[in-house]
PAPA-788433 format. One record per atom (N, C-alpha, C, CB): x, y, z. Coordinates in steps of 0.02 Angstrom, whole numbers, padded with zeros to 5 digits, always signed. Glycine has a CB too. Example, Ala and Ser with C-alpha at 12.3 -4.5 7.8 and 13.67 -1.06 7.14 Angstrom:
2
+00660-00284+00390+00615-00225+00390+00660-00165+00390+00565-00224+00452+00642-00112+00354+00684-00053+00357+00645+00002+00394+00704-00030+00286
***
This chain:
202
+00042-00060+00000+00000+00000+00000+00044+00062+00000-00047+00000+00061+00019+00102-00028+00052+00176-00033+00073+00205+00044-00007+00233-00070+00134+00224+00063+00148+00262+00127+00177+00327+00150+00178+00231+00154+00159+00342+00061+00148+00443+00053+00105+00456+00010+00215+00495+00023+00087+00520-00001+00050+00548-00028+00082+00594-00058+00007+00563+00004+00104+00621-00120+00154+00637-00171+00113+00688-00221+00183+00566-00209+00128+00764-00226+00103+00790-00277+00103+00777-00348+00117+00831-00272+00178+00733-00367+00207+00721-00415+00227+00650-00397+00256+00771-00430+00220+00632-00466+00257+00548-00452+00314+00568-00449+00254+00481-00510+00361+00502-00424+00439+00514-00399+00479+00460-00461+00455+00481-00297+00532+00513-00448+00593+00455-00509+00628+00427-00469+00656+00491-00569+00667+00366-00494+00693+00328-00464+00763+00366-00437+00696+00271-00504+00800+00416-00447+00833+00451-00409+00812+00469-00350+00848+00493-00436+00752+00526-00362+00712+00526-00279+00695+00490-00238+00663+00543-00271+00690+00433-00289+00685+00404-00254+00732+00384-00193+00668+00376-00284+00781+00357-00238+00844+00328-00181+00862+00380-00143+00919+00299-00214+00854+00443-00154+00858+00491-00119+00809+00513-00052+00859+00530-00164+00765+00482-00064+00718+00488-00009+00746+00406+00038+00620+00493-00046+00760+00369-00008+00763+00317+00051+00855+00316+00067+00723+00226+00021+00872+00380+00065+00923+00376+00113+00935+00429+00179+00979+00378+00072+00886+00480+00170+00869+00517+00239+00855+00448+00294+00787+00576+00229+00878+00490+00365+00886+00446+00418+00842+00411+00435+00901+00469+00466+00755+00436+00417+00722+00426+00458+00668+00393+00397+00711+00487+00508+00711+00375+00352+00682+00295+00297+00695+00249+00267+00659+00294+00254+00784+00231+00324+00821+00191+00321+00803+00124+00354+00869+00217+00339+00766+00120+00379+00730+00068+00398+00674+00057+00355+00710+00076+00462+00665+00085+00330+00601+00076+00281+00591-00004+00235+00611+00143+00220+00567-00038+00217+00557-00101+00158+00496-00052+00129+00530-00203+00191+00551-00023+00075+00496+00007+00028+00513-00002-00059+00491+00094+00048+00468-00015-00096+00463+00002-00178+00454+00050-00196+00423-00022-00214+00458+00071-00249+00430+00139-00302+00423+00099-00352+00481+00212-00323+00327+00097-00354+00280+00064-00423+00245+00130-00459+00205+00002-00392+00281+00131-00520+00246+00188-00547+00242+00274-00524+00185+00162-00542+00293+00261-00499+00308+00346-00472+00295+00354-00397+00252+00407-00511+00258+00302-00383+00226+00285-00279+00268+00268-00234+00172+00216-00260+00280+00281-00198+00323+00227-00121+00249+00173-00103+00351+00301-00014+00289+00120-00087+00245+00055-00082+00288+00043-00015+00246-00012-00154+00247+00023+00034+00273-00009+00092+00285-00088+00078+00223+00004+00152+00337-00127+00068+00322-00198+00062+00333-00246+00124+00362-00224+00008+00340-00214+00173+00352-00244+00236+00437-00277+00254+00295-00305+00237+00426-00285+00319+00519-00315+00318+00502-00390+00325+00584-00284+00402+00553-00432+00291+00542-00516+00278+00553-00546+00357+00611-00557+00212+00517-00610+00366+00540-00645+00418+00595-00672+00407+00502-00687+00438+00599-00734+00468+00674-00768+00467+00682-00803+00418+00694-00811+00519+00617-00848+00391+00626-00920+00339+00638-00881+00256+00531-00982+00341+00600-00815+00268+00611-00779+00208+00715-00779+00200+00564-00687+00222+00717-00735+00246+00794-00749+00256+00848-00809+00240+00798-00745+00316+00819-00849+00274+00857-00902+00259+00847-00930+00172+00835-00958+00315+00802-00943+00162+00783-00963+00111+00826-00928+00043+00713-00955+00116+00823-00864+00048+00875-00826+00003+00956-00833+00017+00859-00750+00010+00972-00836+00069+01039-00874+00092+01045-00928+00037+01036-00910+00174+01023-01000+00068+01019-01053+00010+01031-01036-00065+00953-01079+00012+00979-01001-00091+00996-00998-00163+01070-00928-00198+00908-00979-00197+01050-00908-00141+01106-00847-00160+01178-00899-00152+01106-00761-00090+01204-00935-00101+01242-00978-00093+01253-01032-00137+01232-00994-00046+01219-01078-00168+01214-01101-00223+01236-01069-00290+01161-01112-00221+01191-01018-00305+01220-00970-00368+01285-00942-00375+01185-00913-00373+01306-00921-00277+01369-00908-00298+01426-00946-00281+01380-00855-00282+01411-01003-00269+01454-01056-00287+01484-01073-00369+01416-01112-00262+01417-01077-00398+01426-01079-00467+01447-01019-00503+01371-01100-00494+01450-00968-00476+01486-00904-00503+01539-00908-00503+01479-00850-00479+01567-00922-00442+01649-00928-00442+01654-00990-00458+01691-00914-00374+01642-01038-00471+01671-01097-00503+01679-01082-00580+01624-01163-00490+01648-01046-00615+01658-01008-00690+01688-00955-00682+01598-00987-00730+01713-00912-00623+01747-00842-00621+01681-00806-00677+01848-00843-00658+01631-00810-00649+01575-00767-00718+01538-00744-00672+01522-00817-00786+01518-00666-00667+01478-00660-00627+01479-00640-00548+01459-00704-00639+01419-00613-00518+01411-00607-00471+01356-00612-00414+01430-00576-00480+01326-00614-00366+01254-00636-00339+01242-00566-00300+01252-00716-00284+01193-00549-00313+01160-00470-00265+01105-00516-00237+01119-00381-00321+01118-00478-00167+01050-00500-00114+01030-00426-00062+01080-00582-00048+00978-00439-00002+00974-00385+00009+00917-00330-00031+01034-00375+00005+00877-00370-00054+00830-00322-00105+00860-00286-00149+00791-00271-00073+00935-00283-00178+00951-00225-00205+00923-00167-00260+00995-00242-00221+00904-00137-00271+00871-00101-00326+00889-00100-00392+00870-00046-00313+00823-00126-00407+00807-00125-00503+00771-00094-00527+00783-00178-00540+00791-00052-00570+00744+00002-00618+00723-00063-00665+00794+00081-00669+00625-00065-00662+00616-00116-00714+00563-00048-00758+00572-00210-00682+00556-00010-00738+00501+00035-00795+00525+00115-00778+00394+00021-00773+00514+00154-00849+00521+00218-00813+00453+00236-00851+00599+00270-00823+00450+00307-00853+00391+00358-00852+00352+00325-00850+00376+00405-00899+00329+00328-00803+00331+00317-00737+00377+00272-00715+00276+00299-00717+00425+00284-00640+00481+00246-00627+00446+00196-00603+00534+00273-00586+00474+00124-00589+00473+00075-00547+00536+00055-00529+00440+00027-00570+00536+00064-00442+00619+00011-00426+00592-00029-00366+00711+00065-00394+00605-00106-00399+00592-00181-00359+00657-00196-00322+00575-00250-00415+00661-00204-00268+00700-00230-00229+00705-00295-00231+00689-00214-00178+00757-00318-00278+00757-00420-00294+00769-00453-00233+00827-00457-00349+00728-00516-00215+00792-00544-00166+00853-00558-00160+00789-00584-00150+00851-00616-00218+00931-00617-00260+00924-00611-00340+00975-00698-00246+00962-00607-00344+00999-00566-00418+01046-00596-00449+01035-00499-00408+01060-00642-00508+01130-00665-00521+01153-00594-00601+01125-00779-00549+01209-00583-00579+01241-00527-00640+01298-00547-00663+01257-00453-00618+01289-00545-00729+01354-00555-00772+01377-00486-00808+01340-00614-00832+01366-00442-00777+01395-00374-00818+01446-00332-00796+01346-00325-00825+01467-00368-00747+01544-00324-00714+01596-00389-00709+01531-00279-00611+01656-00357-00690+01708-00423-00682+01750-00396-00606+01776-00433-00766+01731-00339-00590+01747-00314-00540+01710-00289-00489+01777-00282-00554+01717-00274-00424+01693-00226-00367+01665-00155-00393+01756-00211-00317+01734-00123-00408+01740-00075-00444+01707-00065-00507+01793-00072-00450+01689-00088-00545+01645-00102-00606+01585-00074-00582+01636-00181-00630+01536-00131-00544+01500-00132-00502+01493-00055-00444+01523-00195-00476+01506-00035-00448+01487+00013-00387+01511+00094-00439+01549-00009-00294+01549+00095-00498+01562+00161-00519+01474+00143-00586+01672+00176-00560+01462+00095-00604+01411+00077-00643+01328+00088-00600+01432-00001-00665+01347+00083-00527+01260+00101-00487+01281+00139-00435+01205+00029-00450+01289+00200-00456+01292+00242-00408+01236+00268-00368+01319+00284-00430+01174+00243-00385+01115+00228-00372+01075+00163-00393+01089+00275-00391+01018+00158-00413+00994+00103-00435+00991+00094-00491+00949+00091-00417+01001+00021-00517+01042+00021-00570+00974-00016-00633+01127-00030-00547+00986+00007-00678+00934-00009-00731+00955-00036-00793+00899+00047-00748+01009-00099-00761+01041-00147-00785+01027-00211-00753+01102-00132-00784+00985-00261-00810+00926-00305-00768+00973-00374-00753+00841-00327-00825+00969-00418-00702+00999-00476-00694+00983-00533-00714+01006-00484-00647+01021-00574-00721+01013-00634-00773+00967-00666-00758+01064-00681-00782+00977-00687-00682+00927-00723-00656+00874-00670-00591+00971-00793-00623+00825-00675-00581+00790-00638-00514+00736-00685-00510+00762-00551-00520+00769-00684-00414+00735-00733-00388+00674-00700-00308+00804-00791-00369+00633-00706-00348+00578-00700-00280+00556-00734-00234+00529-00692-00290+00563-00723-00157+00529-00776-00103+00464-00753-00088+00568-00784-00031+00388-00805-00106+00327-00747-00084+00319-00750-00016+00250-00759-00116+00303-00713+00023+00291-00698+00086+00221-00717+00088+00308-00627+00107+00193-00739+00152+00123-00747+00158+00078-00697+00160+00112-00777+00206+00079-00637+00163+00045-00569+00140+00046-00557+00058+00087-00505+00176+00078-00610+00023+00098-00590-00066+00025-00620-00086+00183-00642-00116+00015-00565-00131-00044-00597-00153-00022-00633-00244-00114-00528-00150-00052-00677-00279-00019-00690-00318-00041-00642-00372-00018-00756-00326-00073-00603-00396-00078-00570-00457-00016-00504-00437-00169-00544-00474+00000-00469-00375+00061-00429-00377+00110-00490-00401+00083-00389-00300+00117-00544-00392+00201-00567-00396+00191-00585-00456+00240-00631-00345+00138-00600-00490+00137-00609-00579+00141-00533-00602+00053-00650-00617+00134-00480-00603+00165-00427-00607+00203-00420-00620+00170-00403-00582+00260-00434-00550+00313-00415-00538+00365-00470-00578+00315-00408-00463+00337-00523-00601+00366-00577-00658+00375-00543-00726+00313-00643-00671+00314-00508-00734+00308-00480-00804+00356-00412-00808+00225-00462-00820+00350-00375-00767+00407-00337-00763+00472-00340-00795+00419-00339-00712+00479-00404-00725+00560-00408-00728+00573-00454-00789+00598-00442-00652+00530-00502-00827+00538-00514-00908+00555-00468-00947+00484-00533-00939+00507-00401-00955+00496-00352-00985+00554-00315-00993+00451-00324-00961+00589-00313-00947+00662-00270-00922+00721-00309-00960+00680-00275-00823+00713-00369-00971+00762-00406-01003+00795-00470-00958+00814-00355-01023+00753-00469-00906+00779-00538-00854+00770-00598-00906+00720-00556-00771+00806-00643-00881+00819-00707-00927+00780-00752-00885+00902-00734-00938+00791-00760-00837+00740-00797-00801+00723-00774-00737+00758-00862-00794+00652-00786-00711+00621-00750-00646+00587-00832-00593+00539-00678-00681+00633-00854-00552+00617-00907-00505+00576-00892-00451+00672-00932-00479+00524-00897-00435+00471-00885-00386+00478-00935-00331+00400-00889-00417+00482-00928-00269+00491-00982-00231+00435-00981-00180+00559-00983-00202+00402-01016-00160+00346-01014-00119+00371-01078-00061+00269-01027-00167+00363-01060-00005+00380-01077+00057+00319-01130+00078+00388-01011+00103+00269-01106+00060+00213-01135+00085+00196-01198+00070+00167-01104+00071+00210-01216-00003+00213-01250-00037+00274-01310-00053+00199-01214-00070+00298-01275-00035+00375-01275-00074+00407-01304-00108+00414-01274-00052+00369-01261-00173+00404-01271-00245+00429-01217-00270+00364-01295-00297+00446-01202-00349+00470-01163-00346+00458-01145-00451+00540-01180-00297+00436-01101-00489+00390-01082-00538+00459-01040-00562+00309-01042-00516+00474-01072-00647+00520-01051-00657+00493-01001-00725+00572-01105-00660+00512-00947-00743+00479-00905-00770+00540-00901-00834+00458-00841-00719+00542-00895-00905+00597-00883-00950+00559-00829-01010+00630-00963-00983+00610-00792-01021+00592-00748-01079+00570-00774-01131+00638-00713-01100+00529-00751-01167+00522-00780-01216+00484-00850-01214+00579-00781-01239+00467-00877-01147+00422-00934-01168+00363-00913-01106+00464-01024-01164+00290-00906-01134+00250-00885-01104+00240-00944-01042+00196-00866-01151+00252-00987-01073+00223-01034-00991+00260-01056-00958+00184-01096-00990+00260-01046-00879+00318-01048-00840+00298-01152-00785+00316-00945-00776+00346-01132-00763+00359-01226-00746+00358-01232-00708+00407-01271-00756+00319-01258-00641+00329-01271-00584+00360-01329-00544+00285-01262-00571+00423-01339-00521+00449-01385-00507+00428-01397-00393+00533-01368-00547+00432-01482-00379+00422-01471-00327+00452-01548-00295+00349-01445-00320+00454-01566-00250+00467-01622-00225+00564-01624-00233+00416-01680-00270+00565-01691-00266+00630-01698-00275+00677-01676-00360+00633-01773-00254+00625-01634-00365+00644-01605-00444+00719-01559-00446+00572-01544-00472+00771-01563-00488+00807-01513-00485+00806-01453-00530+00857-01535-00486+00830-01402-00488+00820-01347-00532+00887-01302-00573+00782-01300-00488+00866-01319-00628+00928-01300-00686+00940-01262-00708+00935-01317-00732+01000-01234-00731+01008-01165-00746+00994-01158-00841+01095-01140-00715+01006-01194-00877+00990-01230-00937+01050-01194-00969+00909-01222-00972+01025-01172-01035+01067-01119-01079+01101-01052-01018+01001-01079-01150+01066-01032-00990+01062-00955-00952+01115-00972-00919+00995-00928-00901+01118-01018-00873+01182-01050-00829+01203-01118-00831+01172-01043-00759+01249-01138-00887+01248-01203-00899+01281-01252-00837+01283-01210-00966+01275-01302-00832+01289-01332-00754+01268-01325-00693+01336-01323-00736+01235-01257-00701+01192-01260-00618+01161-01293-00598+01153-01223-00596+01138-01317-00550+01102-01365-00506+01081-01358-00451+01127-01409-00495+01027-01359-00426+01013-01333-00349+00944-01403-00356+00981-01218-00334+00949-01444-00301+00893-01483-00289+00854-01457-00243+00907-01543-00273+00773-01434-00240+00730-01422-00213+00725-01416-00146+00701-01449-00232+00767-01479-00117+00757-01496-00048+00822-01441-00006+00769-01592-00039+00873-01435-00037+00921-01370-00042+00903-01325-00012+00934-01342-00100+00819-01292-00046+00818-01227-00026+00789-01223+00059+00770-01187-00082+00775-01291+00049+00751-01270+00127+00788-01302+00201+00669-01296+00132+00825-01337+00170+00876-01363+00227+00942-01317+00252+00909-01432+00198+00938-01339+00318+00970-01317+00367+01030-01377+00367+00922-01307+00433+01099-01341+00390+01162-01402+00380+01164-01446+00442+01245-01368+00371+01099-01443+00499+01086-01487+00526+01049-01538+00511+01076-01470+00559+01041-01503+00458+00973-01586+00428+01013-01626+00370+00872-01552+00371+01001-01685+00354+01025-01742+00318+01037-01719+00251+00979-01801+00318+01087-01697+00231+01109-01667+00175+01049-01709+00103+01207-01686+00171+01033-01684+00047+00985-01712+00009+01051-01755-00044+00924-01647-00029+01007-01839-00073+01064-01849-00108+01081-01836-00188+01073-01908-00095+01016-01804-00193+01013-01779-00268+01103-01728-00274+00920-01713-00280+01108-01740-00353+01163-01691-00360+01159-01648-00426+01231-01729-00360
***
């Protein structure tokens, strides 16, 4: 829901500019269409759960030296006039080779889309926002958009260019295909803890 009231829609500069005064640094907020959107702050399993795959991905990053993994919601310009910036969970990027690359290239939020973006829905998500927010981040040039649902827990793999997306669940693995050749993450992955019985899929 909206948590200002704005004479003017806002650009994604003001944006980031508004969410770096002191007192909206705590904030879990979007800008949809020129609005501040409150999206709430994630629980723990949300947390963890992005751990897992961010860890995975960037395992396979540095095993190719290709790439890099953003977590942390970081900001994506997926629309302008009117702006939109989505805070991804994780993010895999192949467009820098450095730190430095990376940080002189988003000196704000950056409207350079990631290969992969991966969403965890929260139990307040309703599903026509997170099909939205799929179409979006297609629209922007994402290669693939992984939806992960907790509740369920499976996980709806979304690819450019092919309208119907795939829902994998149980002991299915999930592949990086053409986009990331060799990746692998088995299902049971995303939700285990390294106290529990490692899964023997590979």
């Amino acid at each position: 829901m909206s948590i200002a009231t704005l004479d003017k829609l806002m650009t994604a500069d003001e944006f980031y500019d508004f969410m770096q005064q002191p007192q909206n640094r705590d904030r879990a907020c979007e800008l949809q269409r020129g609005e501040i959107i409150d999206v709430g702050v994630p629980k723990k399993p949300h947390g963890l759960i992005c751990a897992n795959i961010a860890r995975f991905l960037g395992n396979w990053a540095a095993s190719r030296n290709l790439g890099y993994v953003c977590t942390n919601d970081s900001g994506f310009i997926t629309e302008r006039d009117p702006d939109t910036v989505r805070g991804v969970d994780v993010a895999y990027y192949d467009d820098a080779a450095t730190y430095d690359e990376v940080a002189e290239s988003s000196p704000k939020y950056t409207s350079s889309p990631p290969v992969i973006a991966v969403e965890v829905m929260s139990p307040d998500d309703r599903i026509n926002r997170m099909l939205g927010k799929v179409g979006e981040y297609l629209a922007a040039g994402v290669q693939q958009v992984w939806v992960v649902d907790p509740e369920s827990r499976d996980v709806t793999v979304n690819r450019l260019g092919q309208p119907i997306p795939v829902t994998l669940a149980g002991d299915a693995i999930l592949e990086g295909g053409e986009t990331l050749p060799g990746f692998q993450l088995p299902l049971a992955e995303i939700f285990r803890l390294p106290t529990q019985t490692k899964s023997t899929s590979t």
